[in-house]
Backbone as a chain_set.jsonl record, in Angstrom:
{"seq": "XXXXXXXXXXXXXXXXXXXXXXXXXXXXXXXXXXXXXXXXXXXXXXXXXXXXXXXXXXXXXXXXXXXXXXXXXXXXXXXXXXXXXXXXX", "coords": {"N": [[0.843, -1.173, 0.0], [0.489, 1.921, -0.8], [1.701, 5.258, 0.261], [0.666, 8.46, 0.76], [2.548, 10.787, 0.0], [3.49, 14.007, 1.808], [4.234, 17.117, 0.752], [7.54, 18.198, 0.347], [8.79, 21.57, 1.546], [10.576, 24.374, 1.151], [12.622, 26.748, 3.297], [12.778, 28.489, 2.36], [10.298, 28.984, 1.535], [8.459, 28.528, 3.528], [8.991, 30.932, 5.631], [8.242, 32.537, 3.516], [5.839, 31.612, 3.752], [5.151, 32.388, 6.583], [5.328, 35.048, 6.75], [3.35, 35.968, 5.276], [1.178, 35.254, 6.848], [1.707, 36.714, 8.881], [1.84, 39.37, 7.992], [-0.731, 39.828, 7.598], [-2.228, 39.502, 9.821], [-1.413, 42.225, 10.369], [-2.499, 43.528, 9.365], [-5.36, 42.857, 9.623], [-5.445, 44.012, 12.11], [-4.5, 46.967, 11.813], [-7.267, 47.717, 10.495], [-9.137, 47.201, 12.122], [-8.235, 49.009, 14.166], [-9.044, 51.584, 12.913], [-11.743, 51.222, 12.075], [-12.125, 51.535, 14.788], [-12.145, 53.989, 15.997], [-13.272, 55.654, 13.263], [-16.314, 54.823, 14.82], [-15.839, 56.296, 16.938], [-15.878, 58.814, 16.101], [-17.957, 59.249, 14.711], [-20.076, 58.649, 16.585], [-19.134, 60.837, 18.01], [-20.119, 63.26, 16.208], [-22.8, 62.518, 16.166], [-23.925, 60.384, 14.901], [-24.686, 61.186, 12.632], [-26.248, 60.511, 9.292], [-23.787, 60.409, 6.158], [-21.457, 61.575, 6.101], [-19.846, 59.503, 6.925], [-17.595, 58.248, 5.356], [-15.569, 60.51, 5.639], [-15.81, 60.22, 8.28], [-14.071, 57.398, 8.248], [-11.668, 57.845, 6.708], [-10.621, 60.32, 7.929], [-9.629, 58.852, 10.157], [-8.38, 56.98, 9.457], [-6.04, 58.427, 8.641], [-5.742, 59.456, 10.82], [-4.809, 56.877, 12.541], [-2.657, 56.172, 10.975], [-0.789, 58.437, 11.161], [0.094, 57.718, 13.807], [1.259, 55.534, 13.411], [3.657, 56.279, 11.762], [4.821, 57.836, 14.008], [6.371, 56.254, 15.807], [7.584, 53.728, 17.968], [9.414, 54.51, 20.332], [9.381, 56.955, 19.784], [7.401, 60.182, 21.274], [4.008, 60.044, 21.341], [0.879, 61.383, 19.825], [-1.118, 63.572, 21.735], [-3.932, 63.288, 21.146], [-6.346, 60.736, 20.832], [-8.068, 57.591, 20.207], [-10.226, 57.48, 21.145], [-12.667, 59.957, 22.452], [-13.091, 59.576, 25.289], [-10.241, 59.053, 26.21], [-6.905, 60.23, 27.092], [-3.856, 59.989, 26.027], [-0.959, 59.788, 27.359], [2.294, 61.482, 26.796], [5.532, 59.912, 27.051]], "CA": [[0.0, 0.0, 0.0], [1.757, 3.295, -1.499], [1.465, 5.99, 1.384], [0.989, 9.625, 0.038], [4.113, 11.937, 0.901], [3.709, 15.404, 1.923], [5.459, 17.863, -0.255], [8.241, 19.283, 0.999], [8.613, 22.538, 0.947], [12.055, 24.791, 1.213], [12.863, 26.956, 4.54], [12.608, 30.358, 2.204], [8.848, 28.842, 1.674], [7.929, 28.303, 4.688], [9.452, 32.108, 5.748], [7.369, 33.384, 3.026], [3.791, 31.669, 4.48], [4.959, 33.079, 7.549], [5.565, 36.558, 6.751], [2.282, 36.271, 4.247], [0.211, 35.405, 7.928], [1.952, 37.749, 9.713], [1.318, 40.746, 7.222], [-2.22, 39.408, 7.323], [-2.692, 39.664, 11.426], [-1.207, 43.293, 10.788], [-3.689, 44.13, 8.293], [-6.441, 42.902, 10.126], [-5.101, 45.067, 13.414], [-4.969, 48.18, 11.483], [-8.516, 47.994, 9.99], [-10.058, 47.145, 13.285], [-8.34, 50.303, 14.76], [-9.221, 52.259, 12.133], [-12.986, 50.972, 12.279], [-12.993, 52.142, 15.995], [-11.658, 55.182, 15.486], [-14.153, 56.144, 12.996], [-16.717, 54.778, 15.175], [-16.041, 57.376, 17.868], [-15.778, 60.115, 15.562], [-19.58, 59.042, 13.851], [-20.593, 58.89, 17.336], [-18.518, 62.457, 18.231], [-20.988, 63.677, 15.717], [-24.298, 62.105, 16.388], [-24.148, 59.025, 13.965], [-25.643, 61.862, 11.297], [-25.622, 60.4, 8.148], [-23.448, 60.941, 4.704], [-19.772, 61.981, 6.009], [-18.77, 57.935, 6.879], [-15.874, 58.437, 4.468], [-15.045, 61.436, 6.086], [-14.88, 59.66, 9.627], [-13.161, 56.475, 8.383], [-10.495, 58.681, 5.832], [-9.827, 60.805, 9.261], [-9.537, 57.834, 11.057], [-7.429, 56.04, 8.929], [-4.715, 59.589, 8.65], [-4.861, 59.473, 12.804], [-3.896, 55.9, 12.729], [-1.265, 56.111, 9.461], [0.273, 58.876, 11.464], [0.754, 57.232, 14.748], [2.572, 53.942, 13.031], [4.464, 57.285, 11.633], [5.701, 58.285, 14.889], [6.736, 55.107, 16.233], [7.22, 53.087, 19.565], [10.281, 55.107, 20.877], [9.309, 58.578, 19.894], [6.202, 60.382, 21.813], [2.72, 59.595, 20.404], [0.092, 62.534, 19.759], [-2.157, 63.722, 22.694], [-5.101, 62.672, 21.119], [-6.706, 59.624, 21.339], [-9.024, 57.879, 18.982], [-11.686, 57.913, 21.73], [-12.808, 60.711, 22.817], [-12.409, 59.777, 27.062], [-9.143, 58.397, 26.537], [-6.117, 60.711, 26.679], [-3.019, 59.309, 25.821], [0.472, 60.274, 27.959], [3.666, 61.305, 26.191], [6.495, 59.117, 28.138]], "C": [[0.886, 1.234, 0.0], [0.797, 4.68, -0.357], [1.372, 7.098, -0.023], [2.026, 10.582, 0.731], [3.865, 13.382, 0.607], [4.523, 15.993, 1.269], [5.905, 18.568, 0.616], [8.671, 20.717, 1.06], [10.096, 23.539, 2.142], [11.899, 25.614, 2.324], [12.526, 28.27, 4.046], [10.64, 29.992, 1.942], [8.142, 28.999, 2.459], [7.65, 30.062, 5.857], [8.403, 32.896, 5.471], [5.733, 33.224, 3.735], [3.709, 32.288, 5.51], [4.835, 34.648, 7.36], [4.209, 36.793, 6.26], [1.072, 36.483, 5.906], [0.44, 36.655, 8.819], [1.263, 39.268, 9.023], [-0.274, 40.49, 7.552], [-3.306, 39.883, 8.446], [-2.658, 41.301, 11.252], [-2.205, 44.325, 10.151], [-4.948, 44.2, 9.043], [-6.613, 44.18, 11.768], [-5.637, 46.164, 13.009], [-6.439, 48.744, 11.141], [-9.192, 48.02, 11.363], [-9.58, 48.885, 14.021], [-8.803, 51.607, 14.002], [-11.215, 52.507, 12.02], [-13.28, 51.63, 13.613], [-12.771, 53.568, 15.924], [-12.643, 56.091, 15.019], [-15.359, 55.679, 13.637], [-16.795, 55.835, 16.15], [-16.256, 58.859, 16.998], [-17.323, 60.342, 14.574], [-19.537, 59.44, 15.335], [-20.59, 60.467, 17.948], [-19.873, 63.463, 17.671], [-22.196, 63.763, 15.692], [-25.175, 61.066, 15.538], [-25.039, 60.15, 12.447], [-25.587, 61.229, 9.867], [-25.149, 61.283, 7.155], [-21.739, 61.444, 5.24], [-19.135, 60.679, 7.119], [-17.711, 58.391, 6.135], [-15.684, 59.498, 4.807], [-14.649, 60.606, 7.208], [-13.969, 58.523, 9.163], [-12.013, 56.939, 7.548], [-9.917, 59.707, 7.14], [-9.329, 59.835, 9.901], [-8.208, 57.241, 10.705], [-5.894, 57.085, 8.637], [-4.697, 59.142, 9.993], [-4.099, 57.878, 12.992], [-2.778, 55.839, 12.191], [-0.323, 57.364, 11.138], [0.607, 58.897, 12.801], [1.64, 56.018, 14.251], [3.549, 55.265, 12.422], [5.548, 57.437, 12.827], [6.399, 57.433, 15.254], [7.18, 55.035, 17.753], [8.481, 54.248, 20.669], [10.269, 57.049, 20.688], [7.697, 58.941, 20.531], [5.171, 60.641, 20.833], [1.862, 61.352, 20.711], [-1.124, 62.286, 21.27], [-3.266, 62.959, 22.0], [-4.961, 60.692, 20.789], [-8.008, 58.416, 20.157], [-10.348, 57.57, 19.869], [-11.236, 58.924, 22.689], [-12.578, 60.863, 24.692], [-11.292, 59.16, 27.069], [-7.924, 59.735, 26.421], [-4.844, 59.83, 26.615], [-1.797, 60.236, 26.343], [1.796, 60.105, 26.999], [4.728, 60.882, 27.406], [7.173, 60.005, 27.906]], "O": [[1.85, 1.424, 0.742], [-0.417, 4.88, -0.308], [1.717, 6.918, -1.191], [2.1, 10.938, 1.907], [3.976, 13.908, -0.501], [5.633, 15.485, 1.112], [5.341, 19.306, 1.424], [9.077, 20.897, -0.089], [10.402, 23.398, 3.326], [10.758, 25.39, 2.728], [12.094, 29.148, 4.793], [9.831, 30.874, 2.23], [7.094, 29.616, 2.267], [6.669, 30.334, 6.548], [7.747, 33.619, 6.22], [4.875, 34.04, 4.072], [2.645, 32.835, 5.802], [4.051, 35.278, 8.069], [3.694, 37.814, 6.717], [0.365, 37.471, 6.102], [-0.408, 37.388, 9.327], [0.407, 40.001, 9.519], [-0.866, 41.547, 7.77], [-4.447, 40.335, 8.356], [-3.581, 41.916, 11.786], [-2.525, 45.487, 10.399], [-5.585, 45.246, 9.174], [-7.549, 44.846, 12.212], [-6.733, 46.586, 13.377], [-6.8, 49.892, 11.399], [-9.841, 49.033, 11.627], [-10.41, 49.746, 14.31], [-8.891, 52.653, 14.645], [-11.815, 53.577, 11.923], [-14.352, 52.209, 13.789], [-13.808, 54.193, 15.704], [-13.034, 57.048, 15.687], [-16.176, 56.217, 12.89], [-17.904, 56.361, 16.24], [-16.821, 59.841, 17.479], [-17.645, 61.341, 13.932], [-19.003, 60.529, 15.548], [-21.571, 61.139, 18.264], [-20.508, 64.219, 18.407], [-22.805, 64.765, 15.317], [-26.389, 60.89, 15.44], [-25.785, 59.736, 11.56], [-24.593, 61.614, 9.251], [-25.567, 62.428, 6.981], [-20.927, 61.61, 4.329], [-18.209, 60.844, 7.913], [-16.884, 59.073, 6.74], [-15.438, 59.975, 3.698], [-13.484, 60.223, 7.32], [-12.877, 58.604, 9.725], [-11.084, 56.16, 7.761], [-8.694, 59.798, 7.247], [-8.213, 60.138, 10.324], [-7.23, 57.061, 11.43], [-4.806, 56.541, 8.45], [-3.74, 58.477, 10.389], [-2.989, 57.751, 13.509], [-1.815, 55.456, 12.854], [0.551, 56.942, 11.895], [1.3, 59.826, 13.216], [2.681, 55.695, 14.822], [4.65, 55.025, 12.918], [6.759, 57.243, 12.723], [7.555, 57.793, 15.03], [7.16, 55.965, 18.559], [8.087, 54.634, 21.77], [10.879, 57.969, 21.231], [6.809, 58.112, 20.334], [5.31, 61.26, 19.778], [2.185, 62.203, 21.541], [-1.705, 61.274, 21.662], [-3.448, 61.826, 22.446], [-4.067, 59.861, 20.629], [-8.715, 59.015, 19.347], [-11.434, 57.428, 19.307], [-10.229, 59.008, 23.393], [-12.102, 61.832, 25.283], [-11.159, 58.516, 28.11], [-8.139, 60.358, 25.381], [-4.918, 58.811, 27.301], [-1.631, 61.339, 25.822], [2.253, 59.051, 26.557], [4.737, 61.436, 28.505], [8.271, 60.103, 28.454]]}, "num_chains": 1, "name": "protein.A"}
């Protein structure tokens, strides 16, 4: 009885599926913060409709330009909800 054999697959392959999941987790991160984000900023407003793509296109600059600043330099006072302030270390 002839077994079936797993294909093997090379160490830069394996690298790549990882990096492909990883990018994948980071993708999904950003959108979710980006989703809450503009959630507070609909709510900020009063859920009015017709300027969604206004809150999630703000949303998505305040997030872009905190991965901007990065982990070792101080982050912007604001916050992407409104009772949160955020401390420069």
């Amino acid at each position: 009885m002839a077994t079936a054999k797993k294909p093997k697959h090379s160490d830069e392959h394996r690298a790549a599926i990882t990096g492909s999941e990883t990018h994948l987790h980071e993708m999904n991160d950003r959108y979710q913060q980006i989703a809450t984000a503009a959630y507070y900023k609909a709510e900020a407003r009063g859920f009015s409709a017709g300027d969604e793509l206004s809150d999630w296109l703000a949303a998505e600059a305040e997030i872009e330009g905190m991965a901007d600043v990065g982990p070792l330099k101080s982050r912007p006072s604001q916050s992407v909800h409104p009772d949160i302030r955020l401390v420069s270390a």
